[in-house]
C-alpha positions as CSV (number, residue, x, y, z in Angstrom):
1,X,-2.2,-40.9,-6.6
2,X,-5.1,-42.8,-8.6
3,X,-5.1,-46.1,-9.4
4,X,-4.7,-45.4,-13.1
5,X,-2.1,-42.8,-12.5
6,X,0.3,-45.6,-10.7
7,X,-0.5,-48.2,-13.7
8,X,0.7,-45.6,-15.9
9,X,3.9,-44.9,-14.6
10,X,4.6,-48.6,-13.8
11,X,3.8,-49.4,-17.3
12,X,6.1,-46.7,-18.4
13,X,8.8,-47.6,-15.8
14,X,8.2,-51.2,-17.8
15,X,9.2,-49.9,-21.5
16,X,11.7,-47.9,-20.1
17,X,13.5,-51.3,-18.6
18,X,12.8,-52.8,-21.9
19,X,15.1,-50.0,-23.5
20,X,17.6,-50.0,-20.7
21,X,17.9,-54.3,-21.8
22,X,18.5,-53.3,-25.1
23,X,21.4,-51.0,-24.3
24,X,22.7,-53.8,-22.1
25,X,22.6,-56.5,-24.9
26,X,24.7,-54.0,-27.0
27,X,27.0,-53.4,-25.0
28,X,27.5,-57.1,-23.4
29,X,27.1,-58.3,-27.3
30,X,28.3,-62.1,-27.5
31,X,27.0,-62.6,-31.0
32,X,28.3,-65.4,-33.3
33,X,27.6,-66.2,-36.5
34,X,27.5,-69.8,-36.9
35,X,26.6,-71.6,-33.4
36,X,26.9,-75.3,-33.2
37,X,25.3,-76.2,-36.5
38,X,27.0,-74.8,-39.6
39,X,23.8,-76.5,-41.6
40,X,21.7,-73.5,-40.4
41,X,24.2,-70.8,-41.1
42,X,24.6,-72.4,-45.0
43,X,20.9,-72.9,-45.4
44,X,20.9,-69.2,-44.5
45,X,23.6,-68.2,-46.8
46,X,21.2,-70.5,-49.7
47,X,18.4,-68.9,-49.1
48,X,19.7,-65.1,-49.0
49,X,20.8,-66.2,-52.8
50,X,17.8,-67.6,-54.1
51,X,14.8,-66.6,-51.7
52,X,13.9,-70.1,-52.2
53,X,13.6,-72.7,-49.7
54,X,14.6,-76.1,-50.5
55,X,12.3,-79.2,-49.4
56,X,15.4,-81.3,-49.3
57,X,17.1,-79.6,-46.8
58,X,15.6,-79.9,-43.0
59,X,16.7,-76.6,-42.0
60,X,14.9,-75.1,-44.6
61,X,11.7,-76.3,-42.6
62,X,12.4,-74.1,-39.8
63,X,11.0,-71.2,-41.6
64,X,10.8,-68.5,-39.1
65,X,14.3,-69.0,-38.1
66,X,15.8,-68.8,-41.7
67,X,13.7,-66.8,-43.6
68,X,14.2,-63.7,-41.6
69,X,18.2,-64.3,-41.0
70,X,18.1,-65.1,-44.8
71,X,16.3,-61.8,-45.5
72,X,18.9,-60.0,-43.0
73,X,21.4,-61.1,-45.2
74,X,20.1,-60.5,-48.1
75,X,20.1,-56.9,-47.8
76,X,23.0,-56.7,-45.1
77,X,25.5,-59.2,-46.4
78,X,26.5,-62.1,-44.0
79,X,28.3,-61.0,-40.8
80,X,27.6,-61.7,-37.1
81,X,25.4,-58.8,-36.3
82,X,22.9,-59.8,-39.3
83,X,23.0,-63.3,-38.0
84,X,21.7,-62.3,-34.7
85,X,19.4,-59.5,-35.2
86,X,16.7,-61.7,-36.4
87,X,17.5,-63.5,-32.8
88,X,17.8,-60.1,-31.0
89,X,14.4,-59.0,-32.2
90,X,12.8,-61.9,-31.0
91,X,14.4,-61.8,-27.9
92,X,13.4,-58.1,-26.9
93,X,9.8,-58.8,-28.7
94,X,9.6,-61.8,-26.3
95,X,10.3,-59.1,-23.3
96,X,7.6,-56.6,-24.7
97,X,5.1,-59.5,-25.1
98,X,5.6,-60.7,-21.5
99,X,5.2,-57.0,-20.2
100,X,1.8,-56.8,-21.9
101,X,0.9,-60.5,-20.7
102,X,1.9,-59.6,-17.3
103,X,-0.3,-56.4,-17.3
104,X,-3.3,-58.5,-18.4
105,X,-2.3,-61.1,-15.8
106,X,-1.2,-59.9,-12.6
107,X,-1.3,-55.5,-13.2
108,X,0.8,-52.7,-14.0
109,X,3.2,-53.1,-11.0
110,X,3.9,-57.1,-11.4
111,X,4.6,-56.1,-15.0
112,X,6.9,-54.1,-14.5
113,X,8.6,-56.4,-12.1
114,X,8.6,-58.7,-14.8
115,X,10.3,-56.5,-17.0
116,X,13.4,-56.0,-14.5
117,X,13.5,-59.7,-14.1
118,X,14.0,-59.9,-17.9
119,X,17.0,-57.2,-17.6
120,X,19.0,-58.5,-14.8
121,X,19.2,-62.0,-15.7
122,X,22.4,-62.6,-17.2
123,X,21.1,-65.2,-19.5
124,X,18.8,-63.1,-21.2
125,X,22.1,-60.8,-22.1
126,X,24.3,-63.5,-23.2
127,X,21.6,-65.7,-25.1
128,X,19.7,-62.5,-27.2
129,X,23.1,-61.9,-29.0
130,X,23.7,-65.7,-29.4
131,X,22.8,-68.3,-32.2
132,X,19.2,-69.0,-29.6
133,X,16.5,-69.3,-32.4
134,X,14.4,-70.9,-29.5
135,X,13.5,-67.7,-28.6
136,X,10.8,-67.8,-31.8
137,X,9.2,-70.6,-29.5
138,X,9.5,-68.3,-26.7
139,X,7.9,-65.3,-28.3
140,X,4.8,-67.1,-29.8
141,X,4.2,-69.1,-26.7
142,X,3.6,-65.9,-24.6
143,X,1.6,-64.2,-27.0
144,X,-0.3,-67.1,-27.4
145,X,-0.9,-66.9,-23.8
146,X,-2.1,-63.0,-23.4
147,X,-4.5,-64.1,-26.6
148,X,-5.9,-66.8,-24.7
149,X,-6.2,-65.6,-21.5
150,X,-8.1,-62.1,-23.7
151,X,-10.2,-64.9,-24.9
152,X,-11.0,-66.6,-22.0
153,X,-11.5,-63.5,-20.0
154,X,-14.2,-62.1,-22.8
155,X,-15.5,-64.7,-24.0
156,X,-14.2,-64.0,-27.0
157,X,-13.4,-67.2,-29.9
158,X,-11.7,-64.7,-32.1
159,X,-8.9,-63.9,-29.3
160,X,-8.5,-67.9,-29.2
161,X,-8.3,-68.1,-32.7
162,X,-5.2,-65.7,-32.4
163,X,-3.6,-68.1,-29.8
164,X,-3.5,-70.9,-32.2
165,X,-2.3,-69.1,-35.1
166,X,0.7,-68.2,-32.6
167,X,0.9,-72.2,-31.6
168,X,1.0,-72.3,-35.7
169,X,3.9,-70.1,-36.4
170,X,6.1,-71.7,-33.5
171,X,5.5,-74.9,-35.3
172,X,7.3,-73.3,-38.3
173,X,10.2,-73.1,-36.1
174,X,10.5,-76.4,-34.7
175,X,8.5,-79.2,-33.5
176,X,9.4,-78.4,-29.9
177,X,6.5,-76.3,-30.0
178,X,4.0,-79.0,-29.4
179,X,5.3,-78.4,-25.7
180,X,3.2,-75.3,-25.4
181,X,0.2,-77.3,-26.6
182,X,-0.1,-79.3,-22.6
183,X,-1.1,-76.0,-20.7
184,X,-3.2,-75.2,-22.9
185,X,-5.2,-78.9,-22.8
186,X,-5.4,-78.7,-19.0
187,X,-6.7,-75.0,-19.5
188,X,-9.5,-76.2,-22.1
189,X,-10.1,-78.9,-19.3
190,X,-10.6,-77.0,-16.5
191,X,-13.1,-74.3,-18.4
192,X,-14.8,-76.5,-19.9
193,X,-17.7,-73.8,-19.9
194,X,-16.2,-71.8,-22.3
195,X,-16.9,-75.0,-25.4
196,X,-17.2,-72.1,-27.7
197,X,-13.8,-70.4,-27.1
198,X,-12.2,-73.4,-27.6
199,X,-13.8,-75.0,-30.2
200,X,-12.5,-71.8,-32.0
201,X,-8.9,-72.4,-30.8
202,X,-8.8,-76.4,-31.4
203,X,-10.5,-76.4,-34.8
204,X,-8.5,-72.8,-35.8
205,X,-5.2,-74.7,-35.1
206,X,-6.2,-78.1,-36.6
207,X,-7.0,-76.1,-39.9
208,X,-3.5,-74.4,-39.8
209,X,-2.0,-78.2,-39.6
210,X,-4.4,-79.0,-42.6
211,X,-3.0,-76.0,-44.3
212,X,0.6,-76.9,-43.5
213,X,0.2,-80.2,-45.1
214,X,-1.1,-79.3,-48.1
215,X,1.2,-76.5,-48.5
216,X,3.9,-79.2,-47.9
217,X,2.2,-81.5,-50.5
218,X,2.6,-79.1,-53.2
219,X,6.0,-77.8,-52.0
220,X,7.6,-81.1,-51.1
221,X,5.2,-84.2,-52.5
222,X,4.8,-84.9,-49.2
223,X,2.0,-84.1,-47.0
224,X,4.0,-84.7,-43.6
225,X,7.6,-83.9,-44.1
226,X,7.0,-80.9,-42.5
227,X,6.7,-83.2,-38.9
228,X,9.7,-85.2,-39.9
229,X,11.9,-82.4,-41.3
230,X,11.2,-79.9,-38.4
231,X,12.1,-81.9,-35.9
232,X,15.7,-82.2,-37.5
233,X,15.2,-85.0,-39.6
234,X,14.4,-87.7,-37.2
235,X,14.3,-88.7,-33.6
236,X,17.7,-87.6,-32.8
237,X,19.1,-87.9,-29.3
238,X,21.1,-91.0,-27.7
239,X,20.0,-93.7,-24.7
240,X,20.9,-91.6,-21.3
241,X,19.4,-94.3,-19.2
242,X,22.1,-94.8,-17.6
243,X,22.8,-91.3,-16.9
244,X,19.2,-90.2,-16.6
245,X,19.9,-88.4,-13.5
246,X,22.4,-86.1,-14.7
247,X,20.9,-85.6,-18.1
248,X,17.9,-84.4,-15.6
249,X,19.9,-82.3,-13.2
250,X,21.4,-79.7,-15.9
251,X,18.3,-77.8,-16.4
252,X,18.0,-77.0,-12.5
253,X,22.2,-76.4,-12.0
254,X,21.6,-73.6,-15.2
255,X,18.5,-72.5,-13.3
256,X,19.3,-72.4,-9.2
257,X,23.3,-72.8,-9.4
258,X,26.4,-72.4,-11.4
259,X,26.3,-73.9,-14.3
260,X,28.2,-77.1,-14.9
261,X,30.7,-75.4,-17.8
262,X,32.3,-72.5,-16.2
263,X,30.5,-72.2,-12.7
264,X,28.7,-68.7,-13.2
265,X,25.2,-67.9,-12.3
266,X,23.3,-67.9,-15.7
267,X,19.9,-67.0,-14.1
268,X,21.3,-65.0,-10.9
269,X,18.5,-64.7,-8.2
270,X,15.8,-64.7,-11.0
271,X,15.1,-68.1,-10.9
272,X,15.0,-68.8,-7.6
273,X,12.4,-65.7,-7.3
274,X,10.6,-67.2,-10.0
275,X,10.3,-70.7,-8.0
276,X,9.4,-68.9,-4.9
277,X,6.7,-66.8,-6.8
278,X,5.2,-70.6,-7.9
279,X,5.1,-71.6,-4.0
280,X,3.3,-68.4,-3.0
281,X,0.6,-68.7,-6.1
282,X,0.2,-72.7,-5.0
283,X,-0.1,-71.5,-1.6
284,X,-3.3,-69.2,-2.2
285,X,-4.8,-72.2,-4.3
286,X,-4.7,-74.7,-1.7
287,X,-6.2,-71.8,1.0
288,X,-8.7,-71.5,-1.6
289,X,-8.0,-67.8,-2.2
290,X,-6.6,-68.1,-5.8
291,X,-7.2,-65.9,-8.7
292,X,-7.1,-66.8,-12.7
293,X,-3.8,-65.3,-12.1
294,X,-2.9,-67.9,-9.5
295,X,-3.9,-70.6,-12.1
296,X,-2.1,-69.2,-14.9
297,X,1.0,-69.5,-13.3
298,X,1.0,-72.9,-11.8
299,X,-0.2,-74.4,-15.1
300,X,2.5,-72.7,-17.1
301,X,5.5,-73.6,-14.1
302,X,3.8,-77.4,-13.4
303,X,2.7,-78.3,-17.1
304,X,4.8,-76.5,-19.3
305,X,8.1,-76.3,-17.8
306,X,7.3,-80.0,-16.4
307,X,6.7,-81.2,-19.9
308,X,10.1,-79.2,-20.7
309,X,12.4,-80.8,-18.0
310,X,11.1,-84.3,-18.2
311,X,10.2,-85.0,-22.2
312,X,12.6,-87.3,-24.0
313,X,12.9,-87.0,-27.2
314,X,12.0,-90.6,-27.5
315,X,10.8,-92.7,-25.1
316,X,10.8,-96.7,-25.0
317,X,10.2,-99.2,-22.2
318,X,13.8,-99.7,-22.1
319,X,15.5,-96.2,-23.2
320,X,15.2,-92.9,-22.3
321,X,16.5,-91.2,-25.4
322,X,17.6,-87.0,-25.1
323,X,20.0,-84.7,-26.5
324,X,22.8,-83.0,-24.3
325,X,20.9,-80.4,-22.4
326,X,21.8,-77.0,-24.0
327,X,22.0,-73.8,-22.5
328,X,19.7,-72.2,-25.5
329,X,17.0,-74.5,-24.9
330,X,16.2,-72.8,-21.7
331,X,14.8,-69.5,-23.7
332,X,11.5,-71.6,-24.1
333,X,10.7,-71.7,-20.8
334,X,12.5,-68.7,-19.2
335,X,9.7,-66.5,-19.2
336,X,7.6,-68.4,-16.9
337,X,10.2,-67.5,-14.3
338,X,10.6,-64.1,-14.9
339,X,6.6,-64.0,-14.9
340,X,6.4,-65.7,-11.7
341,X,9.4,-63.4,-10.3
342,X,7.2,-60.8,-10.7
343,X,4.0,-62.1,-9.5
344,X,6.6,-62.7,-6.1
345,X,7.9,-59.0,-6.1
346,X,4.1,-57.5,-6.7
347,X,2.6,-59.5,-4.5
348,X,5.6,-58.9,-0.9
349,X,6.2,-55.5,-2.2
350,X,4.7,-54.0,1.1
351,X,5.0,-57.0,3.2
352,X,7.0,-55.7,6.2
353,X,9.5,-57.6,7.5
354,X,8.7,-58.5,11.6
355,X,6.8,-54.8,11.9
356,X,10.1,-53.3,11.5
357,X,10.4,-50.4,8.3
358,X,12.0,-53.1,6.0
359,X,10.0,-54.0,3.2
360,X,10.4,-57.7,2.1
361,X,9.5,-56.8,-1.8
362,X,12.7,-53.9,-2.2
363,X,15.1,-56.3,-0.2
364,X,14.6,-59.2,-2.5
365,X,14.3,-57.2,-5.9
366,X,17.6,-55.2,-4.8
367,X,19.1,-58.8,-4.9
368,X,17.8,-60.0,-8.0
369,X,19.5,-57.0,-9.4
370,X,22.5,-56.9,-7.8
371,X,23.4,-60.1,-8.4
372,X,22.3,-60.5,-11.5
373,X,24.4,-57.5,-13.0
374,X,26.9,-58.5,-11.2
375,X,27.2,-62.0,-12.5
376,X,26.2,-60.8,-16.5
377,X,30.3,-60.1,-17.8
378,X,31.0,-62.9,-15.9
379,X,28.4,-65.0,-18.3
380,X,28.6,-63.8,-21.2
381,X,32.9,-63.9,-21.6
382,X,33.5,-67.3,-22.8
383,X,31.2,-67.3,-25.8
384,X,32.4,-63.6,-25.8
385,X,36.1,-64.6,-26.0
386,X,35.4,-67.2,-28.8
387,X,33.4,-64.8,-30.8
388,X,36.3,-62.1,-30.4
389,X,39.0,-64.7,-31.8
390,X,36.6,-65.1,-34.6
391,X,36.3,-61.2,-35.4
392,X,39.9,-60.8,-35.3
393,X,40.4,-63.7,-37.8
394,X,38.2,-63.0,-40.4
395,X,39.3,-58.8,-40.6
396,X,43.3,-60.4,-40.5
397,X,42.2,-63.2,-43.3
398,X,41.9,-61.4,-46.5
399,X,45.4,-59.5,-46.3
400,X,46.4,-63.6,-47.4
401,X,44.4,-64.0,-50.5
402,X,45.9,-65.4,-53.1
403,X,45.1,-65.7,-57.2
404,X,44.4,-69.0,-56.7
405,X,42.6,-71.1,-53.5
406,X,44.6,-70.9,-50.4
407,X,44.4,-74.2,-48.5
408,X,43.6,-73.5,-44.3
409,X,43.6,-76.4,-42.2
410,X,42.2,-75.8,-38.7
411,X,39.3,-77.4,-36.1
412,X,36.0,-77.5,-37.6
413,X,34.9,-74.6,-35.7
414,X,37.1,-72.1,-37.3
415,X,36.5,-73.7,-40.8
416,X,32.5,-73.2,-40.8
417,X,32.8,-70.4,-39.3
418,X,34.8,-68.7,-42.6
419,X,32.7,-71.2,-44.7
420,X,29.5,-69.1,-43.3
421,X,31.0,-65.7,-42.6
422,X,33.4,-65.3,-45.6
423,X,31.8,-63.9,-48.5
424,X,32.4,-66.4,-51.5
425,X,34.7,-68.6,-49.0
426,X,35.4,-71.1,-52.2
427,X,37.3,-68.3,-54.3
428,X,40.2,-68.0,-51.5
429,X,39.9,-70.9,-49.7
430,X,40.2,-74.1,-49.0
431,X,38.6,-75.4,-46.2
432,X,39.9,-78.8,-44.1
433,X,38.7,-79.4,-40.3
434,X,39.4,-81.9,-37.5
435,X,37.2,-82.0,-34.9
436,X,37.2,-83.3,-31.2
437,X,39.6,-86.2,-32.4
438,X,41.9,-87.8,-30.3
439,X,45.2,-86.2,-30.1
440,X,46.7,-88.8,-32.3
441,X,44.3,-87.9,-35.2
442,X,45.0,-84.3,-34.9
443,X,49.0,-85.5,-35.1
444,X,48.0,-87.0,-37.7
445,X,46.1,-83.9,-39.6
446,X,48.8,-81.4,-38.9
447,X,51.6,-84.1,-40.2
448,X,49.7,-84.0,-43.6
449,X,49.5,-79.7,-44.4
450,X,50.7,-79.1,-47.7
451,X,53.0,-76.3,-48.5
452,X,51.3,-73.5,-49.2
453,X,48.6,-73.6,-46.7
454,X,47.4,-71.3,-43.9
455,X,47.3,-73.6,-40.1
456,X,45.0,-72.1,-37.5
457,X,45.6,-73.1,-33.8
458,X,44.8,-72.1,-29.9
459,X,42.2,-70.1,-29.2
460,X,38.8,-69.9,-27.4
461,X,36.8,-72.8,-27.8
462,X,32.9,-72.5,-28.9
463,X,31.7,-72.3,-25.2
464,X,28.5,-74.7,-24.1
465,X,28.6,-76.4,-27.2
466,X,32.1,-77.9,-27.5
467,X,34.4,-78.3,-24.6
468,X,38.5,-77.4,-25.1
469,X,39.4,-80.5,-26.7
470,X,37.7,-79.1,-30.3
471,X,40.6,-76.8,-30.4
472,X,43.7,-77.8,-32.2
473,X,46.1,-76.9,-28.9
474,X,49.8,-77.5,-30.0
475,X,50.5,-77.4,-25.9
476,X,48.4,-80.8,-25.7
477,X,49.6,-82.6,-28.5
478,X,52.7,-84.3,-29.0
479,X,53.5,-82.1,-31.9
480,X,56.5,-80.0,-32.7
481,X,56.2,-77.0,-35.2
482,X,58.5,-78.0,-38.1
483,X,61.0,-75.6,-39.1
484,X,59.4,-74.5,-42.1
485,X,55.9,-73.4,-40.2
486,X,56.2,-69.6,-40.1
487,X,54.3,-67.6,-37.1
488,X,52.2,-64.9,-39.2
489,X,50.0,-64.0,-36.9
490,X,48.9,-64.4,-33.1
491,X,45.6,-63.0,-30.8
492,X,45.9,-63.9,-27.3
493,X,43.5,-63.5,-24.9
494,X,43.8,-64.9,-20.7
495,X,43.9,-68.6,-19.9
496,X,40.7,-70.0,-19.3
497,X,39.3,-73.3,-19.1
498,X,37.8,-72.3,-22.6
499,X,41.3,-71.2,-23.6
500,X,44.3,-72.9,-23.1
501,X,46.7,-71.4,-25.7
502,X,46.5,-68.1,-28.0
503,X,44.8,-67.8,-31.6
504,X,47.8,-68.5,-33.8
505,X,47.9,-68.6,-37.6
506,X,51.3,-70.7,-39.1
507,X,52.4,-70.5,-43.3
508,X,53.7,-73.8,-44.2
509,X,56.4,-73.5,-46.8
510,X,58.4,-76.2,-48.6
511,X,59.9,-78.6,-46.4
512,X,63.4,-78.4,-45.0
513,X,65.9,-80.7,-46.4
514,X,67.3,-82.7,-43.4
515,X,70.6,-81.0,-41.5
516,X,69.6,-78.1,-44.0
């Protein structure tokens, strides 16, 4: 068989994989429609009304997260599925952009390596139907990286000019995209023959950040909110000096081990392929045998996913200031590993094991996959579960409309999640949440439910981003239902650490005269 022939059929063995994911996302979908930030899901809902974008609202900054979700609902109406197709898309474009980089990079074979690693991973399944706009970062920062490498490879300043107009539009995401500006410093650095290239791609993106600030100017008055407003509206974060270790340590447990929520494999085997890949391409660098490919690799694994784990988000002499590590953060810099999974896989494919007929390439990619299929429902059912309760309430919730506002008091979780999902929420409701209070505050808020209101308890909790004490759980509080709460409805699902209790939904009617 030609060389061309193989390329061919690995290539097409690559899209095919890329389908196959797509089936797999369906069919595992975790999707919710608010996450852990009901600001982004209103600023959604906003702009789907007016197709405006207001300068006083931060999330309204992040324009390619809301302005094709707001789109998606605009034509669609809000539900879950609208929410995350925008998210979906960019996940699966992400995977077809990292094929092509990985053909460019390492060949045909590697990329289709590459394109398994992106389909077994249970992470990639769980966070593509999640609330994981990161994956805009993700998306741009890899094309950015086939541009450049086009660019470098032929000389060519226009190809650089398309990597920074990439770096551009992740930077109407979020700020966090000045993380894939490092790699490509040390790049410019170490080619420094190539002036020309990257004149065009330094002076191309320092015009788009001219352009952004005089479009701010005239859309804001302010030539820089853009930087401020991106980045959520400030520094954000909190001093974990003192528990700088562990803050450090839950990128790696996601990564390598179980993660520290519900002890399932996120990333399977892929990771540790990925990291394994790394040692092999360092290996051939320091025996002096590396390729560009070699190069690309350890820049993007060293620089960019060493800026990722170690970067505060403010950093003093006396403080290191970060946000909780969350799972979704990770889409950034999960490509690198599935790229360097690959380059592991193409490169031991026919390595034989002690001159015996064992391959070392097929045993460890038969891993990758088994594990990592087998560990995907495992992943994806706690934010799976929660999503499910969620479904269930809002078809259940308009058989209770009323002529007039019904009052439903419930965690915060539930409420913004009807605020967002629940077309024209204020004409039947009205909405009161508690959130992870202590249990005498959530006494407290049950003690005080009017008659006449709906009460929403139990149920799955909104895995990874707020442990089981969000939930209002009767069973943990020293609470007893008053006579005149009426069970109207209840969804159960098993005991979990998410869960603790079933959904429940109570009617308060007038209270019961005592010994009546």
């Amino acid at each position: 068989m030609s060389v061309a022939s193989a390329d061919s059929r690995y290539m097409s063995l690559a899209w095919l994989v890329l389908a196959l994911a797509l089936a797999l996302r369906l069919v595992f979908f975790v999707g919710f429609g608010l996450g852990d930030d009901s600001n982004e899901s209103i600023a959604v809902g906003n702009f789907a009304k007016t197709l405006r974008l207001d300068p006083g609202n931060f999330m309204d900054y992040r324009v390619m997260n809301i302005v094709p979700r707001g789109l998606v609902y605009r034509f669609f109406g809000p539900s879950e599925l609208a929410f995350i197709l925008p998210i979906l898309v960019m996940a699966l474009g992400t995977h077809a952009a990292s094929i092509v980089f990985a053909r460019e990079l390492l060949g045909a074979r590697a990329a289709f390596f590459t394109s398994v690693a992106f389909l077994v991973t249970p992470y990639e399944t769980l966070a593509s139907t999640a609330n994981v706009p990161d994956y805009v970062l993700a998306f741009f920062g890899v094309v950015a990286a086939w541009a450049a490498l086009r660019g470098y490879r032929r000389g060519s300043p226009g190809y650089m000019a398309v990597a920074a107009c990439c770096i551009g539009l992740a930077f109407l995401n979020r700020i966090a995209a000045i993380l894939l500006l490092p790699p490509f410093a040390v790049a410019t650095l170490g080619t420094l023959r190539l002036w020309r290239c990257w004149l065009s791609f330094w002076g191309t993106l320092v015009g788009i950040f001219a352009l952004f600030c005089v479009a701010d100017f005239y859309y804001s008055g302010s030539p820089y909110r853009w930087v401020v407003f991106n980045s959520s509206g400030g520094v954000g974060g909190y001093d974990v000096t003192d528990i700088l270790g562990l803050v450090l340590m839950i990128y790696p447990r996601y990564l390598f081990g179980q993660d520290p929520d519900f002890h399932n494999r996120m990333f399977g085997l892929t990771a540790w392929c990925g990291v394994l890949g790394v040692a092999l391409a360092l290996g051939r660098v320091v025996a002096r045998r590396a390729s560009t490919a070699e190069w690309v690799l350890l820049i993007a694994f060293f620089v960019f996913g060493g800026m990722f784990e170690f970067l505060p988000h403010k950093l003093t002499l006396r403080a290191y200031w970060s946000h909780p590590r969350i799972f979704r953060y990770l889409a950034t810099v999960a490509p690198v590993f599935y790229l360097n999974a690959g380059y592991l896989l193409d490169r031991t494919w026919d390595l034989r094991l002690l001159r015996s007929p064992l391959r070392l390439g097929p045993i460890v990619c038969a891993a990758m996959v088994a594990v990592g299929l087998q560990q995907t429902p495992r992943v994806i059912e706690p934010l799976a579960d929660s999503s499910r309760d969620g479904r269930r309430l809002l078809a259940w919730l308009p058989s209770q409309r009323k002529s007039t506002p019904v009052p439903i008091y419930s965690d915060s979780w539930r409420t913004e999640w009807i605020h967002a999902l629940y077309p024209k929420h204020e004409e039947a409701w009205s909405l009161h949440g508690i959130g992870a209070e202590s249990p005498a505050e959530k006494v407290r808020f049950l003690q005080a439910v009017p008659p006449g209101a709906l009460v929403i308890t139990g149920g799955a909790t909104l895995a990874w981003y707020s442990g089981i004490e969000l939930i209002v759980n009767l069973s943990t509080l020293d609470f007893t239902v008053p006579p005149n709460w009426t069970l109207l409805q209840e969804f159960d699902g098993k005991r979990a650490p998410w869960r603790a209790e079933p959904l429940r939904v109570w009617s308060v009617g007038p209270p019961v005269a005592a010994g009546g």
